[in-house]
N, C-alpha and C positions, 0 to 999 in steps of 0.2 A: 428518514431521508436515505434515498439511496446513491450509491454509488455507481454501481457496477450491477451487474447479476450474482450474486453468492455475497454480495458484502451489505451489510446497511448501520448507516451510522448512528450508535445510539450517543444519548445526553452525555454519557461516563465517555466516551470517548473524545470529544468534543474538549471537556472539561480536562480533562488528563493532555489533551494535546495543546491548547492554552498553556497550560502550567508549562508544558515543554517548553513551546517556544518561547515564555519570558524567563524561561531561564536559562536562552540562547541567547537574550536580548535580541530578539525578531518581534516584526509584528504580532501580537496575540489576540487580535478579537476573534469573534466565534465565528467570523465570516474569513478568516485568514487561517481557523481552525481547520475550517471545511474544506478551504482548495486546499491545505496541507494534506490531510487525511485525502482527498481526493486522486491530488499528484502521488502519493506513494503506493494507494491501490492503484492507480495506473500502473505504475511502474512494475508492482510485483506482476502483473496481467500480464503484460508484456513479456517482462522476464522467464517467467513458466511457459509462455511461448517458446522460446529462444531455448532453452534447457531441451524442449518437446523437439524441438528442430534439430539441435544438438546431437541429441540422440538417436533419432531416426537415420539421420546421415553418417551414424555413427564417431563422427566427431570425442564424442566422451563416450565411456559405457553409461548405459542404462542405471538412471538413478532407482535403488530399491527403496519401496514404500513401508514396506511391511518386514 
């Protein structure tokens, strides 16, 4: 199942994110897994935008990769 472009959600993830969220005491089905895991690849997509704009505007310095 995919999310995004660069991200796909496997079984081990699903299961690993269940476990999280009942041990947040939040909803944990595998369908509450998926918009979770979902909403936080949004969010990092987003984010790495924002950092990318950041920088060009020179706002912060250039994040080094390497």
């Amino acid at each position: 199942m995919s999310i995004n472009a660069g991200y796909e959600i496997s079984k081990k993830d699903i299961e690993t994110t269940v476990k999280y969220l009942k041990s947040k005491n939040l909803p944990h089905s595998v369908e509450d897994a998926k918009k979770y895991l979902g909403f936080t690849a949004n969010l990092a997509h987003v984010l790495a935008h924002q950092i990318v704009d950041d920088e060009q505007s020179g706002k912060i310095k250039k994040v080094k990769t390497n």
